[in-house]
N, C-alpha and C positions, 0 to 999 in steps of 0.2 A: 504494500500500500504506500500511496503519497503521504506525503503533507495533510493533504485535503481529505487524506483515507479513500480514496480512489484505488480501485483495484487494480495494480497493473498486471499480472500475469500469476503463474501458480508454478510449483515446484513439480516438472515431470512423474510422473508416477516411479520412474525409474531409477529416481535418488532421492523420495520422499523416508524409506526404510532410514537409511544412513544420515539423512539433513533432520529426520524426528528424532532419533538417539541421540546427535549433536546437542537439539535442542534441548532434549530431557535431562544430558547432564550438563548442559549449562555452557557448553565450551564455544559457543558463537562467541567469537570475540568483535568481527565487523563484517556488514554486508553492506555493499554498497552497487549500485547499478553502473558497471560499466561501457556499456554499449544496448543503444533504442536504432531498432531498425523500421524508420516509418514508411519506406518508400514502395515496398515489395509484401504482397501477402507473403507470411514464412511463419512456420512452425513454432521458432525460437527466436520472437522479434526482441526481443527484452532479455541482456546477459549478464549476471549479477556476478560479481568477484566477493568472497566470503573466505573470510581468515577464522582458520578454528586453530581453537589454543590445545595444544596437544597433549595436555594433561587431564588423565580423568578421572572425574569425583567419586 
C-alpha cells in the first residue's frame, strides 16, 4: 500500500510461504518499491527491493 493506502500490487503466490515467515519472525528490516512499470500490461509491473535481517527470533 501507498501513503494514501492504495493498493499497489500483492506478493506472488510463489514467495508468499517465505515473505509470511519473514514476516512472523519479524526480520523485515526495509521494503521499498524499486521499479513501476506503467507503460506495458505485465505480470510484474511493481518491483519491491526488501532487506531481511538474517537473524532469527
Amino acid at each position: 500500500m501507498d501513503q494514501e493506502q492504495r493498493v499497489l500490487g500483492y506478493v506472488p503466490r510463489y514467495y508468499t510461504q517465505a515473505f509470511g515467515r519473514f514476516m512472523d519472525e519479524k526480520r523485515l528490516d526495509k521494503c521499498y518499491i524499486s521499479n513501476v512499470e506503467k507503460q506495458t500490461h505485465c505480470d510484474v509491473c511493481v518491483s519491491v527491493t526488501v532487506k531481511i535481517d538474517g537473524k532469527q527470533s
